[in-house]
Structures are given as C-alpha cells and as structure tokens.
C-alpha positions as CSV (number, residue, x, y, z in Angstrom):
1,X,150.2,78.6,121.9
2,X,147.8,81.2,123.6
3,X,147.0,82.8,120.4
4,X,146.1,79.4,118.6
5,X,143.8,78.7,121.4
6,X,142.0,81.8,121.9
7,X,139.1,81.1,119.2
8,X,138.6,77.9,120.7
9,X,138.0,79.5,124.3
10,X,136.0,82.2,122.4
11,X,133.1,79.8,120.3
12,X,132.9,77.7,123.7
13,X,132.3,80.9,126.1
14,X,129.5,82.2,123.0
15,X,128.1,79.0,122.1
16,X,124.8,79.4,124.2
17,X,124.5,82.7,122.8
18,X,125.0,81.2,118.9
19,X,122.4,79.0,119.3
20,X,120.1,81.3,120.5
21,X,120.4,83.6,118.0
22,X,120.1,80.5,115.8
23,X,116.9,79.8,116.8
24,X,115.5,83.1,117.0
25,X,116.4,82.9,113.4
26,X,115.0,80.1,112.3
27,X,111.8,81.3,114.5
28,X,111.9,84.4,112.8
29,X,112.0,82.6,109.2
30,X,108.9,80.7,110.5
31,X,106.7,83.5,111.6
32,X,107.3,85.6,108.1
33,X,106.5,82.5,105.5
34,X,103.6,82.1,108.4
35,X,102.3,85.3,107.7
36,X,102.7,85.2,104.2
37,X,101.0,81.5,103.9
38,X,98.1,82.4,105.6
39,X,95.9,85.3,106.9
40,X,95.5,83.8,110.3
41,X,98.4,85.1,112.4
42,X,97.9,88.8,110.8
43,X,94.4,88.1,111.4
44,X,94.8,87.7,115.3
45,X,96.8,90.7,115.7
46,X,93.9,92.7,114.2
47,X,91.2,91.0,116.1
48,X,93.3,91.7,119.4
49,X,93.4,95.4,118.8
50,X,89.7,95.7,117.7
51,X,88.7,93.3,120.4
52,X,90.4,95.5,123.2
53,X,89.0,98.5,121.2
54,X,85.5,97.5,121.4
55,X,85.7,97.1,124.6
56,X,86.9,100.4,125.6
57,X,84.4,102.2,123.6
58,X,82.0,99.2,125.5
59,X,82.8,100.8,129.1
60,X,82.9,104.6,128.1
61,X,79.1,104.0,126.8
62,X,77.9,102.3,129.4
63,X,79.0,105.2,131.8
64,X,77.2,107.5,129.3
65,X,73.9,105.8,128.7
66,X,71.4,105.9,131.6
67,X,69.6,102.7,132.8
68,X,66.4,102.4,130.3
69,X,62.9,100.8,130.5
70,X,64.4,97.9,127.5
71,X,63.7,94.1,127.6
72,X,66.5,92.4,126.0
73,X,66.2,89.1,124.7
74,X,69.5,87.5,124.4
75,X,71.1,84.7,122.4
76,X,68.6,83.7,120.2
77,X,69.2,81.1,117.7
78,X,68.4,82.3,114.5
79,X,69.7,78.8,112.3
80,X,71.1,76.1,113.2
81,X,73.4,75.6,110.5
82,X,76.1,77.4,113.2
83,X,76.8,78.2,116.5
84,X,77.8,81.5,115.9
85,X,73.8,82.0,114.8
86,X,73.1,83.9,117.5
87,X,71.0,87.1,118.2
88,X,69.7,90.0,120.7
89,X,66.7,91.5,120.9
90,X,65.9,95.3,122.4
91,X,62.3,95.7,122.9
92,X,60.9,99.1,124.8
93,X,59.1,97.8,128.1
94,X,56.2,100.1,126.9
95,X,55.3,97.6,123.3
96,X,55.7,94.7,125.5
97,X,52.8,95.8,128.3
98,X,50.6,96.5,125.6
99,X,51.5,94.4,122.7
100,X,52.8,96.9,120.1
101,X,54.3,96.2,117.0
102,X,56.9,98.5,116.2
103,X,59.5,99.1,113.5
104,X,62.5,97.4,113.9
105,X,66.3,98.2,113.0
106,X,68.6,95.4,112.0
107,X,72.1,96.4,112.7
108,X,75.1,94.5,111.9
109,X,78.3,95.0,113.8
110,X,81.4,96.0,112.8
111,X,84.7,94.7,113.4
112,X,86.8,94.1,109.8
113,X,85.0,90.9,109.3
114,X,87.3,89.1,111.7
115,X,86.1,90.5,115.3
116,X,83.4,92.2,117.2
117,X,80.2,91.0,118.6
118,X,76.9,91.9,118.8
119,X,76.6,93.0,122.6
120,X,80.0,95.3,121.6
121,X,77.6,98.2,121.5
122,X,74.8,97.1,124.4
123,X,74.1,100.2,125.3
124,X,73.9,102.3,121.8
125,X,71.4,99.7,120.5
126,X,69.0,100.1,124.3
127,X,69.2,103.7,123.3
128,X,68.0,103.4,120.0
129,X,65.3,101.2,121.3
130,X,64.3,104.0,123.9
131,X,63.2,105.5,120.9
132,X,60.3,103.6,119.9
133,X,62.4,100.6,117.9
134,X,62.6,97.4,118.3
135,X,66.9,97.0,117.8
136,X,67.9,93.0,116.2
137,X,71.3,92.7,116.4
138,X,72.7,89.4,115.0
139,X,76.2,88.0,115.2
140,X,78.0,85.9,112.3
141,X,80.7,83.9,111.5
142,X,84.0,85.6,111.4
143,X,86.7,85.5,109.0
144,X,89.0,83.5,108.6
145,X,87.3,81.1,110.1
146,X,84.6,81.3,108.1
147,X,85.1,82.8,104.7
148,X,82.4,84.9,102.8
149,X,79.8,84.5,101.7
150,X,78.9,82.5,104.8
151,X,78.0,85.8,106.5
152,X,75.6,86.6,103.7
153,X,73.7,83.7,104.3
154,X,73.7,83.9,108.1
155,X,72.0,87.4,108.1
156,X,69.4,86.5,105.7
157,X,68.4,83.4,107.8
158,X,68.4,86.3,110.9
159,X,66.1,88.4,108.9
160,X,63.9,85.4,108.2
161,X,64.0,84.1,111.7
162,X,63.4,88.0,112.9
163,X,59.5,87.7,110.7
164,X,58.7,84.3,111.7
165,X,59.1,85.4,115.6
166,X,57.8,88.9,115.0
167,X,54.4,88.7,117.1
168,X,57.0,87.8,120.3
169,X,59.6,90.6,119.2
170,X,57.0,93.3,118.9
171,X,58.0,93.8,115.5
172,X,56.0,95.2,112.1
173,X,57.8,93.9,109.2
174,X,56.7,96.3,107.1
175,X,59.1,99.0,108.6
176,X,62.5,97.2,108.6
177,X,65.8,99.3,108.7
178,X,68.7,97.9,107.7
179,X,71.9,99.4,110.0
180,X,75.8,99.0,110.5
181,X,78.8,100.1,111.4
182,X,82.4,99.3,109.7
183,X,82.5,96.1,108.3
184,X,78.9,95.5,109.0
185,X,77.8,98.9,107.1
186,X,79.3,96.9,104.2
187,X,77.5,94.0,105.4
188,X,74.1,95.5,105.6
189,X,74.9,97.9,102.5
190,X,75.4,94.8,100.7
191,X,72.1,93.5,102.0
192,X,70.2,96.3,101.0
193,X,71.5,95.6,97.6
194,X,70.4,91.8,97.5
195,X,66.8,92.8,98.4
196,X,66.5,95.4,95.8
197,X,68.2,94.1,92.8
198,X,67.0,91.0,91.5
199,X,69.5,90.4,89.1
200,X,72.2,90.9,91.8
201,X,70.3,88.4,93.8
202,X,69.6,85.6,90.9
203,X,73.7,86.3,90.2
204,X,74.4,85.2,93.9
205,X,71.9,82.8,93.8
206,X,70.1,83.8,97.3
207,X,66.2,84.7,97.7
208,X,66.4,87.5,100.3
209,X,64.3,86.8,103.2
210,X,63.1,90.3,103.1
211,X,61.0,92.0,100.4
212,X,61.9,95.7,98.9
213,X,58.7,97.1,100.0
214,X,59.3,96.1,103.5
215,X,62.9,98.1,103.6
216,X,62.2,101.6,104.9
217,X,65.5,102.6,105.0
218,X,69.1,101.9,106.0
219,X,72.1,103.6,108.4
220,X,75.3,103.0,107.5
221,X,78.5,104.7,109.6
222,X,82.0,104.5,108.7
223,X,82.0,101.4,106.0
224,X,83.2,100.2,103.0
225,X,81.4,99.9,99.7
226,X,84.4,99.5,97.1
227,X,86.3,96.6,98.6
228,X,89.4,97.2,96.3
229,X,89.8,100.4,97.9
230,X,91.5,98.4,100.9
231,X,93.2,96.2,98.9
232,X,95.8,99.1,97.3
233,X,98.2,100.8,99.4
234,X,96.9,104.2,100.1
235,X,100.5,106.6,100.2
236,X,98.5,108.6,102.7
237,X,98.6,106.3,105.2
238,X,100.4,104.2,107.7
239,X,102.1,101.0,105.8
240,X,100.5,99.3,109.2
241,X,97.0,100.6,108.2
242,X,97.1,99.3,104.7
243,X,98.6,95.9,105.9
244,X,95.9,95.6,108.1
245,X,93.3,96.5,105.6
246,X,94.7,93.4,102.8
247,X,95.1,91.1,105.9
248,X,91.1,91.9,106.2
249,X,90.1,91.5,102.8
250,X,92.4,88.1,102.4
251,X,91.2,86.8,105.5
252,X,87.3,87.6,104.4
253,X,87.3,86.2,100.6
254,X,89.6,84.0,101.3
255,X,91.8,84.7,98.1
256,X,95.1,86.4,98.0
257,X,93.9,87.7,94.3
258,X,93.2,91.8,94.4
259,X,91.6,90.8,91.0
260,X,89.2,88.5,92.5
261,X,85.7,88.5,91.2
262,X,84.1,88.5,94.8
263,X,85.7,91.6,95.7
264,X,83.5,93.6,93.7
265,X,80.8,91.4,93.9
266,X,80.6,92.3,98.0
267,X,80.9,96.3,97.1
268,X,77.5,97.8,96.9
269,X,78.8,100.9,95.0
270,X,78.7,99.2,91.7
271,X,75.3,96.8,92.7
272,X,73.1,99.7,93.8
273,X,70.6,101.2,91.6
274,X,67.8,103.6,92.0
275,X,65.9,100.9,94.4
276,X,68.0,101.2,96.7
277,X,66.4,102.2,100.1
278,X,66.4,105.7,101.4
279,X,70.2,105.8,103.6
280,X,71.9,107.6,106.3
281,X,75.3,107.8,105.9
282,X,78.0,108.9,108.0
283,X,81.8,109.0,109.0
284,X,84.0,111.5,110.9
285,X,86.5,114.0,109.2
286,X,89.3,111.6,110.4
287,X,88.2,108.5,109.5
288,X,89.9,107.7,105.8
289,X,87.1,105.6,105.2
290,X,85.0,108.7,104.7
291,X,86.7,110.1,101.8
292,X,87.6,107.4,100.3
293,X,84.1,105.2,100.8
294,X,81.3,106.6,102.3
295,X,81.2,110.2,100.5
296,X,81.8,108.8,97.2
297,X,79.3,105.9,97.7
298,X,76.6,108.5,98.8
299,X,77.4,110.6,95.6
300,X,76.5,107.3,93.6
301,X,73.2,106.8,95.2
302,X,72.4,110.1,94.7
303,X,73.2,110.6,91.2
304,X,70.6,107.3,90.8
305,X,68.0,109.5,92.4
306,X,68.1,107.5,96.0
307,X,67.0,109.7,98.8
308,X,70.1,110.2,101.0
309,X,71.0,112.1,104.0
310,X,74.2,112.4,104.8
311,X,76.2,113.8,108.0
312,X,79.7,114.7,107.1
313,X,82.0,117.3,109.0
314,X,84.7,119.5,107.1
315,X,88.0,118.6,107.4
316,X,89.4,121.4,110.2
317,X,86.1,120.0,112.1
318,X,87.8,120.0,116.0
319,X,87.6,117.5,117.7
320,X,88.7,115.4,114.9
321,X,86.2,112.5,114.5
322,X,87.6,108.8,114.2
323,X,86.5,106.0,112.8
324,X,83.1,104.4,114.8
325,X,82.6,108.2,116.1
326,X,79.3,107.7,116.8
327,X,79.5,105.1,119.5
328,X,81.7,108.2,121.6
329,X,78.6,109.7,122.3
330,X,80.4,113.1,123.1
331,X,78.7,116.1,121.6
332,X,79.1,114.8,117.7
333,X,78.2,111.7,119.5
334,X,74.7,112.5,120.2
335,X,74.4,115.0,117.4
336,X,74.8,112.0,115.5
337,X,72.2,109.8,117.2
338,X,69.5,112.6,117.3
339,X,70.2,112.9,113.0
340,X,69.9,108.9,113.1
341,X,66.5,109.1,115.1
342,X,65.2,111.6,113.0
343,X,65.9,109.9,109.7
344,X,64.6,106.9,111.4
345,X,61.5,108.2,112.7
346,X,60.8,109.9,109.2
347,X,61.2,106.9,106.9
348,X,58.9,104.7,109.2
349,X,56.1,107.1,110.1
C-alpha cells in the first residue's frame, strides 16, 4: 500500500515546483519567438550597454577636459516634423564678442543607430570648438523606432536649419565639415555622398541642403561604410558581437533581408566617387571595424584620387586602441585630436 502511494505523495510535495518550471518554459518560449519576431528586445539590450558606455566615457572626459571659454546653445529645434529634432550648438566666447563667422563642424553621433545622444560627448565637441570651430551636433530618431531613412532626412533639415540661423551661430557656410563617430561616421559618410553625387541624390530622391563647394572636408572615426559587412558572421569574432551587429542592421532598415537593396544603398563605399570631400579617417588597432571598414573604405577613396589622411596604428600598437578611442583622450587620445585639428584647420584656411 506504501509503495502504490508514494508517487501520489511525490507529484503533490513537487507540484509548486512543476509549475514553475512550467512557466519558466512557456516564458522562455515567449522571449525566443520575441526575439526572433522583432528587433526590439535585442535592440534594448544593445542600447543598455551603449547607453551605460556612453556614459562612462561621458564622466572620464569631463575629468579630462578643462573648463573652456564656449557658449553652448542647447536644444534647438531644427524641424518640426519630430521631437527628436533637436540640436546643440558650441560657439567660442571670442566669435560671439565680436561677431565672427567661423567654420563649422557637423558631427553626428554614434551609437549603432539605436542609442546615443548628442550631449554623449559634451566635452570633446567644447574642445573642438576651443579651437576656432563652431561644433553643430544634432540628434535623430533612433532605430527601431524610427526606421531609415528617417535619419537621412532629419540631418539634412539640421544642415538647412544650421544656414538659415548662421548669422546667430557664428557660422560661414562656406567651410562646413562633416564629422562622426560609429554609426554616425556612416551617417555623415553617407551625407557626404548625397551632397556630391547627384545621381546618388536623384536615386534617393532628396535635394541635400548643402552644396559640394560648401563641404571642406569630413572626419569619420570608427564607422561603417559596407553595411553587409555586419550582416555576415565574422569567425573572428564573438557570436555576441555579430548578433549584436544584425540586431543593428535589422533594427535600422527595418528588413530581416541581408539582400536588401537599402543596405548597400546606406554604404558610402560603393556611392563615393572622386567628389567626395577631402576625409580624416581613423579607428584603433582593436577596433574590428578598422580592418574590416574604415582601411578598406579609405583605400577606395584613394584609388578615386580623394585627398585622404588617415591615422591608423599597427596591430602590436600597446595600449590596444578600442572602438570610439578617441573620445579616451589618453595619449592616442589627444594625438588623435591634435591630427583632427590639423586636418581641420588645413582644409578650412
């Protein structure tokens, strides 16, 4: 009699437990068709980690950068088609006092498309402007919220905004640099391209706000100019790395397809030709973006006859340089920034 009630006694005494692991289950099932329905949840993860990122690399520069003579203008709204259409404005306290015009850097953050802001990097863009630049530094829409080419759009209204309020920004528009990092390197890269190539342009069916003989150059650090590069698994790397760059791409375009048209619409490799603005371009030796992205893409402009200058490190380079290096502002740090000036103070002279 014992024996034949012992299972009984058993399911009753582990039932709680059962239907826990029941619905831990059934949780479980939810979360993975989730993150295979939709780029959101993958999405958030990524944005998280950037997000807490960004605002590390925030802290450390604001301990590094000194207090600086630079008005900042902040949240202006550059369309009103959104209310992510905001933008900052550096100006050196010196143009202000005696109405200068000065040339003006556009820079777009970075972020993979689906995090960052623009006052991520505060205290890099007052040091550029210490410089003798007026810094513009617009936010857009992120993904997936708001799928490309909504971002497209949003920087050329910026830039139009930027011209029709350049007697109060201190800016002449004849000396415009275009400037990113990451995802916003792509951004402005692509950009570049649109206000160069008029064919690329009619094809998208946008008139750039800006006008090729207005670009004097452009910076780019540590982006991406092939897109499809981040939608194949790379063997060399982490399976969480790749994952994290489709999630990106998916959650940007929108499209699960790797054959999608718009992915090599956005790359600027295959867009560029021998318009295409004089660049800086950068990366550090242990960023994989650099091999993969930013030396080939420089290669390509160079081969077109662009005037390029680039700042790469060898590979045994010590310390080994990460991805967004140059906001670290350590010894490469500020070698960086003091090639960046240069370049910058060269091609508007």
């Amino acid at each position: 009699m014992i024996k034949a009630k012992t299972p009984k006694i058993l399911r009753h005494r582990y039932k709680p437990i059962l239907v826990l692991l029941g619905v831990f289950a059934l949780l479980l099932f939810i979360a993975l068709l989730a993150f295979r329905l939709s780029p959101w949840p993958g999405a958030l993860i990524i944005r998280a980690v950037f997000n807490n990122g960004g605002h590390k690399t925030l802290e450390a520069m604001e301990k590094q950068v000194p207090p600086l003579p630079i008005e900042v203008l902040s949240d202006q709204q550059y369309t009103k088609t959104s209310k992510d259409a905001l933008l900052d404005v550096y100006i050196p306290k010196s143009a202000t006092r005696v109405n200068q015009k000065l040339p003006v850097v556009v820079w777009t953050h970075g972020g993979a498309w689906l995090s960052g802001n623009k006052k991520d990097a505060a205290p890099y863009f007052k040091f550029i402007s210490s410089q003798g630049f007026v810094v513009v530094v617009p936010n857009y829409s992120l993904a997936p919220g708001k799928t490309y080419p909504t971002q497209i759009h949003q920087l050329n209204d910026a830039h139009k905004y930027m011209q029709a309020n350049a007697g109060r920004f201190h800016i002449d528009t004849g000396k415009v640099i275009l400037a990113g990092d990451s995802a916003g390197s792509q951004l402005s890269s692509q950009m570049a391209v649109l206000i160069t190539n008029p064919e690329y342009a009619k094809a998208l069916k946008i008139k750039p706000s800006l006008s090729s003989s207005q670009l004097a150059g452009v910076v780019l650090f540590c982006g991406i100019y092939k897109m499809e590069g981040l939608t194949t698994p790379d063997p060399a790397l982490p399976k969480i790395v790749s994952w994290g760059d489709d999630v990106a791409v998916w959650a940007y375009t929108g499209s699960r397809d790797k054959s999608d048209p718009v992915i090599r619409e956005m790359s600027a490799y295959y867009h560029a030709d021998k318009n295409f603005p004089s660049t800086f371009i950068s990366g550090g030796n242990a960023d994989p973006l650099t091999v993969a992205q930013s030396i080939p893409f420089a290669a390509r402009l160079q081969s077109m006859g662009v005037d390029v200058t680039t700042l790469f490190y060898p590979a045994n380079h010590r310390p080994a340089l990460p991805h967004e290096y140059q906001f670290t502002l350590d010894a490469d740090g500020r070698q960086a920034f003091a090639q960046m000036i240069r370049f910058l103070s060269e091609k508007t002279r």
